[in-house]
Structures are given as C-alpha cells and as structure tokens.
N, C-alpha and C positions, 0 to 999 in steps of 0.2 A: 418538613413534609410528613404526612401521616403517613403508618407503617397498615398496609395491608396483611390483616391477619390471614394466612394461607393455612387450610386441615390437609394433612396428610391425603385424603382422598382427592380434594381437589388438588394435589401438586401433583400426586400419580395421574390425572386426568389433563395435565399441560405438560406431561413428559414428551409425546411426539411435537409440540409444539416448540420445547425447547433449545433457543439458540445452538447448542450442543450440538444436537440434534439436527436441525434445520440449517447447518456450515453459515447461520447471520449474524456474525458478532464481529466485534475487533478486539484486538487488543491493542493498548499503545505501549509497543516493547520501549527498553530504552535506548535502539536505536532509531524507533522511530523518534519519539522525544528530541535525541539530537539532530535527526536531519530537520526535522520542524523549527527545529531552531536554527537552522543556518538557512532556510529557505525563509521563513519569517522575515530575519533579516537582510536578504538580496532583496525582496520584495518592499520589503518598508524604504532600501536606500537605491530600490529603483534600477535595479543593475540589469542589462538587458540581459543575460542566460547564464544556466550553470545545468548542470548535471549531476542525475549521479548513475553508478555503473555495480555491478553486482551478475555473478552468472543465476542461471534459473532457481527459482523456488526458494530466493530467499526472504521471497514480501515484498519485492518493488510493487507491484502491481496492488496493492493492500496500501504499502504506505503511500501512495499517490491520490488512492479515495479519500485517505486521514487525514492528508494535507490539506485538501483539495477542502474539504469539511472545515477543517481548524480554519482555513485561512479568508472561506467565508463567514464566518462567527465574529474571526477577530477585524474584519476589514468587508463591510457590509457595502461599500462604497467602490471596491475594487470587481470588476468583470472578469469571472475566471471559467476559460473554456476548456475540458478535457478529450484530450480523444486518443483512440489507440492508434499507433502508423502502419500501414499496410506496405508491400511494397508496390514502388511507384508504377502506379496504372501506366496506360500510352497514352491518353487525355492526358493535357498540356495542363490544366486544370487540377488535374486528382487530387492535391494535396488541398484549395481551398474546399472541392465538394467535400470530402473526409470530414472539414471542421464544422462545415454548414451545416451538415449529417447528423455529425456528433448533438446539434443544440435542435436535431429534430427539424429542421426547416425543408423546406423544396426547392429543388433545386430542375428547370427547366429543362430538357434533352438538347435543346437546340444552344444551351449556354456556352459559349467562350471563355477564354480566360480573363479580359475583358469584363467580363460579364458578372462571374463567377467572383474575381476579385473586389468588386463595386459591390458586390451582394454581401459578399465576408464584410468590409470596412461600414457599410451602410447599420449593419446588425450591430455593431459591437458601441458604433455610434449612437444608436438608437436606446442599447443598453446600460449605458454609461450615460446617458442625459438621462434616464428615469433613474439611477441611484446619485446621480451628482457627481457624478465619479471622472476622473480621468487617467486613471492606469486601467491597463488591459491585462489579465496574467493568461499566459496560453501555455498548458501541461501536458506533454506527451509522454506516453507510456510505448515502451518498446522504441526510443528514438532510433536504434542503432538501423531501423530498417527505412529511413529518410535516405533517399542521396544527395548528390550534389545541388541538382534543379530543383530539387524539396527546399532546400538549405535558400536557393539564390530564393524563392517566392516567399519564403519566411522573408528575409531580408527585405524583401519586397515591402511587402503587410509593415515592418518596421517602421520602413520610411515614410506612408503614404502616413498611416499613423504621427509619427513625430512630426508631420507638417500643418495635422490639425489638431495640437496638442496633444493627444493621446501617449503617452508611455507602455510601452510593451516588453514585459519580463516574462520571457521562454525559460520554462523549468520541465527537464526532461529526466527521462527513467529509463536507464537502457542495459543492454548487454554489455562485457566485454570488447564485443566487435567494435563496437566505438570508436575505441581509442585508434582500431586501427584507420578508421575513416577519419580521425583528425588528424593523423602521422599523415595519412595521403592527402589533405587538404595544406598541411604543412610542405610536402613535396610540390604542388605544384601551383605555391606561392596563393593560397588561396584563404590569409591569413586575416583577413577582416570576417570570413564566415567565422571561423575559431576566436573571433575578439567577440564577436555578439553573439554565439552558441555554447560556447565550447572550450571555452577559454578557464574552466574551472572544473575538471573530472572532481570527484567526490567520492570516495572508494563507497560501497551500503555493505554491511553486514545483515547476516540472519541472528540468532543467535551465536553469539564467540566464546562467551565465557557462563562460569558458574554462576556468578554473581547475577549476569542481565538473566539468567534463566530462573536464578530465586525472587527475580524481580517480577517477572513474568506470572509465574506460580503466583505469588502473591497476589494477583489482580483478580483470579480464580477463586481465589481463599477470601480476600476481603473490597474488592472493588466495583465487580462485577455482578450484577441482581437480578434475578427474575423470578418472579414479575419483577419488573425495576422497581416499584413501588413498594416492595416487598423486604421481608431478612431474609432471606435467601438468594444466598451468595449463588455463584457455580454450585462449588463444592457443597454447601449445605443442601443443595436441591437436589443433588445425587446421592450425599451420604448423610441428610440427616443428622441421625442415631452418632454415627462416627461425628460427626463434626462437634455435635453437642458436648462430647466428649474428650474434643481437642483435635481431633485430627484434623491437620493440616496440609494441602498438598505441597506447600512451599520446606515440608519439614523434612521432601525426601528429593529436597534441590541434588544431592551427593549424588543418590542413586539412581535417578533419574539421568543428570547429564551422562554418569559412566555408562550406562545403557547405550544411550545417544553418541555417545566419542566411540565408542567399541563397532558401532553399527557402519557410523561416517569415518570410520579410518582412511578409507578408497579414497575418499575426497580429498580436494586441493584447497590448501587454508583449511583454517581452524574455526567456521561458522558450521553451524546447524541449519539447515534450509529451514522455515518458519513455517511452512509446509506441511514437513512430516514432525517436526514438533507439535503442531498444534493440534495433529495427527494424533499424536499419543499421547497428550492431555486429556482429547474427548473418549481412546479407549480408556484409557486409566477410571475414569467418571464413570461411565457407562454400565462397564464390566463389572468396578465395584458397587456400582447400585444393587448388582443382584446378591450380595452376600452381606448387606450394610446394617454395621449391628455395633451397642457400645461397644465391644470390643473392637471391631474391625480393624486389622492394620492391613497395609502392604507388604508384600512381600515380595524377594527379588525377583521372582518368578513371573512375578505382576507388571514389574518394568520391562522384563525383558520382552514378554507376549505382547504389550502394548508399541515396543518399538517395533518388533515383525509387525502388526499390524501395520501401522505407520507406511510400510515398503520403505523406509530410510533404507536397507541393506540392498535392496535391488538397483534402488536409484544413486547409491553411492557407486557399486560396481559396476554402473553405465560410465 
C-alpha cells in the first residue's frame, strides 16, 4: 500500500477529525483477541449458545461490535443479527419486534405473535438464501435483561429454525445478574433453557494485567493509523516531534497501570474498566500534543491528571 505523505499543517487541519477525538476507533485488547477466539469457535462447531458476563464498563458492549465484525469477514456466508435487550415489554411479541427493529424492518401495529414470529423466520430465510448460507448467529448485548418468556421465544425461533435446516448460535453479552437468572432457571427445573442459552458463563475482563495493558499501548504506538493510509500512528499524530525521537506510549506501560490500580482500588477484581482506560490514553495524547517537542517526556504528574480525567476514581467509589 502507498504511504500518504501528511505536512504538519495538514495533520493539524484533521486533528478535530481525529479518531481520538471523534471516541471512533477500536482497539482489539487481548481480551478481546481471546473471547474471539472461543466465540469463533462455538460458531464454526455450531453450538447453540454461550455467554459471556463482566460488570459495567469493561467493553462487553465494544467487544460485541468486534466480534460481530470479525465474524462477518471470516464467515461471509453466515446471517448475524445484533440487538440490544430491553426489558420485556407487555406485547407477547416484544422480543421478536426488538430483532426485526434491530435489521431496520417494519413491523405492522396490528402484528401478533403469530405474525411477528413468521416475519422474524421469513427474513433470516430470505437472508441466508442470498449468502447460501445456513447458520443463523443472533448476538445479544445486555442479555441479563431477557426473562424467562424472552428465553421460551428464543427457544422458539430455535426450533422452527432447525426444522427447515437453519442452525442457530445465540452469543450473548451480559451482566453479572445472569448467573443469577440461570441459578433460578436451575431452581425451577428449567434446564434445557440453560442447555441451549446458558449452559457456558465465560468470565470477560477489562484490562487485568500489566502485560494486556502494554499490549494495548502498543496498538497506539504501532498499529493504529490516521489517516490509515498514512505513518501516522496514534501516538505520532499527537507527538510527532516526540515520537520521532522514540517516545513511546507502550514505554510508560509501569506508570500508567499504577496510576490506574491506585485509582480502581474500590473496585471488586483486579480489571481496569476499558472505559476509563481508553479514557486516559486519549487525555494522555491530547494534553501532550500541546507541549510536543524532541525532548518531550511524561511525567508522573501526567498520568496521574490523565487518570482524574478518566473519572476511574469516582466510578470506582460508586
């Protein structure tokens, strides 16, 4: 690929443009990496559901886009519909309009469930005979907020599915609360929802350790491009000068995470929310843009204001 020569004037001229900037980028931590990888695999060997479970703001809702992305790339032939769970409306219905919703479709005032359900199976079949395809993957985000009669209509969609060849693998993204709704699905012997939902919790992390967080940095320092067509990393697009010089943000992985452990003390477990980390990589950038010179280093003073920024300290003491 040809490298797009960028002048100094014109990169100051796409600074408000900048990903950074604009909260439109990803990263692919190496927890996401791993749950990709085990969801890759339920999907490839076809297994009707699994989960995974993590309290707020540690990226579930992020790594569900990345998945969701990776897994149309690598499987062009598979039908994957995403939506987020509400809690369940009084419409007998609500859960198929939700997904109908989710791909943009219309859905009639006068529809039944009946109705509603024929329109779900009709779509998926419609879209699976234009890729050739016959697995279906359906991704929920926030499943913990599904109840029971969410659960019996999926099972539903399951069946009506596996009768006209279709396979369907539920991959969901949820709270803690979960577990407690399959304990109660366990209690009142409700144990074939938990064999095709639920039958495989998956702990997700944010950031845990030093290590995934110098992995992280790194993607900042050498993976990440804009313009993507461009040398311009993250990092070189905010420090230049610095960067040309060596500086790298993956070089202050140490003092960075102590910032971050000192802030999330409050917290339960040993993850970083992905949140206010990602939070304090773009003050980190930002701030140092306005003092970016070969010399420029960090200094601890710079992590620490970049974590306040963040709110990690408020949201830890919640």
């Amino acid at each position: 690929m040809d490298i797009t020569v960028i002048t100094n004037k014109e990169r100051l001229e796409l600074f408000s443009e900048h990903p950074i900037i604009t909260k439109k980028y990803w990263i692919i931590t190496p927890v996401i990496n791993n749950i990709y990888s085990i969801i890759r695999d339920r999907v490839w060997m076809r297994v009707t559901g699994t989960f995974m479970y993590a309290p707020p703001r540690l990226g579930k809702t992020t790594c569900a886009k990345i998945v969701k992305t990776l897994l149309e790339q690598e499987f062009p032939d598979i039908l994957i519909i995403s939506f987020t769970a509400e809690p369940r409306r009084k419409q007998e219905s609500g859960l198929f309009v939700d997904i109908l919703q989710s791909e943009n479709l219309a859905i009639a005032k006068s529809s039944r469930y009946k109705d509603t359900q024929r329109q779900l199976i009709t779509h998926i079949q419609a879209q699976l005979f234009t890729k050739k395809g016959q697995q279906f993957v359906l991704m929920i985000d926030e499943m913990q907020k599904l109840g029971q009669d969410d659960l019996d209509m999926l099972a539903t969609i399951h069946n009506r599915l596996e009768a006209i060849d279709i396979r369907m693998t539920t991959i969901g993204f949820a709270q803690p609360e979960i577990l407690n709704i399959r304990t109660a699905l366990q209690a009142t012997g409700q144990s074939f929802l938990i064999a095709r939902f639920l039958s495989e919790p998956i702990a997700f992390d944010g950031c845990a350790t030093k290590f995934a967080l110098k992995a992280i940095l790194e993607s900042y320092d050498k993976v990440q491009y804009y313009p993507v067509d461009s040398d311009f990393t993250f990092t070189k697009f905010f420090l230049p000068f610095a960067y040309d010089r060596g500086l790298r943000l993956s070089d202050y992985s140490d003092e960075i995470w102590s910032a971050l452990v000192c802030a999330a003390k409050q917290l339960t477990g040993d993850s970083i929310p992905m949140e206010h980390l990602s939070r304090t990589i773009e003050y980190l950038l930002v701030q140092g843009s306005k003092s970016d010179s070969p010399e420029f280093k960090f200094k601890k003073k710079d992590f620490t204001s970049a974590v306040e920024a963040s709110n990690l300290n408020y949201f830890s003491g919640l």
